[in-house]
C-alpha positions as CSV (number, residue, x, y, z in Angstrom):
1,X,142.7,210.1,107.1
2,X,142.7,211.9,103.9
3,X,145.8,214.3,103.2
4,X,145.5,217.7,103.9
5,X,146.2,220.6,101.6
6,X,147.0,224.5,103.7
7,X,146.3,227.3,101.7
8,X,147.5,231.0,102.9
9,X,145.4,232.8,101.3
10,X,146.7,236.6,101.4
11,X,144.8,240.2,100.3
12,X,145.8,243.5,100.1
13,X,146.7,244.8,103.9
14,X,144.3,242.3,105.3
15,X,146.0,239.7,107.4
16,X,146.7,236.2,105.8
17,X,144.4,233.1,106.5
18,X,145.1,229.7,106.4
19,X,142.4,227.1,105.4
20,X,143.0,223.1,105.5
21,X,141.1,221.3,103.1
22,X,141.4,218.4,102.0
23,X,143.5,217.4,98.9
24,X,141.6,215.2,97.0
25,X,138.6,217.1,97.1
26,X,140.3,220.0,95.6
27,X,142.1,218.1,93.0
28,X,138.7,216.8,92.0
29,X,136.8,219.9,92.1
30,X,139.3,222.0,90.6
31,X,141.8,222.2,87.6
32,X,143.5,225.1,89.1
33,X,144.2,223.1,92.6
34,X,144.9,219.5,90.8
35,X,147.7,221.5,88.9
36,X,149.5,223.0,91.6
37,X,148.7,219.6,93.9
38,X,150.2,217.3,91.5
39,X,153.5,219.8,90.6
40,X,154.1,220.3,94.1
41,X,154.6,216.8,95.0
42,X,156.3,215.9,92.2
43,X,158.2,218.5,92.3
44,X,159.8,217.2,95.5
45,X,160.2,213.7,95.1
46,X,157.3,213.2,97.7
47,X,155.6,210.7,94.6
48,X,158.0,208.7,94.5
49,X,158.4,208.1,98.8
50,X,154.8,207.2,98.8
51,X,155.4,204.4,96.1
52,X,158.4,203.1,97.7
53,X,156.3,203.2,100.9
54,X,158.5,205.5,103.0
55,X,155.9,207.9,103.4
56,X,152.3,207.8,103.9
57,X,149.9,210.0,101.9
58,X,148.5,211.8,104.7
59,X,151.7,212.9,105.9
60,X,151.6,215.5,102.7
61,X,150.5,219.2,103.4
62,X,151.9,221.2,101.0
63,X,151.2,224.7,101.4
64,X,150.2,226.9,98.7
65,X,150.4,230.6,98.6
66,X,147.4,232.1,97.2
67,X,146.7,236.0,96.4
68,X,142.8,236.6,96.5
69,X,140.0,237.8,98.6
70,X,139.6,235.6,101.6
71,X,135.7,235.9,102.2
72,X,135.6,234.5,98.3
73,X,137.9,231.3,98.9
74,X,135.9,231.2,102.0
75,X,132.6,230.6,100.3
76,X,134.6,228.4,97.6
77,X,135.5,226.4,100.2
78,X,132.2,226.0,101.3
């Protein structure tokens, strides 16, 4: 199971949406996403449970708060 990524995606007075998606595929498909993937968990100290092996990758769902139109990231996701 690959690790999940949740992103609320919020616009204007329409009301958020939350999409999974994997996280390696938006680390690989975008520079944007691989930034804020790879700050988040080391940010945290989550990098460093994984090596030590107290935590397993897929247990990581960061969520990321992202201001945009939801039919776009919709189609990007796509």
């Amino acid at each position: 199971m690959l690790p999940l990524a949740k992103i609320r995606v919020t616009w204007g007075n329409h009301d958020p949406r939350i999409f999974a998606i994997h996280s390696n595929i938006l680390k690989h498909c975008s520079p944007f996403f691989k930034t804020l993937l790879q700050s988040d968990t080391e940010a945290v100290g989550i990098k460093s449970e994984i090596e030590e092996g107290r935590l397993s990758e897929p247990d990581i769902t960061p969520t990321i708060e992202f201001e945009g139109s939801i039919i776009a990231f919709r189609l990007y996701t796509e």
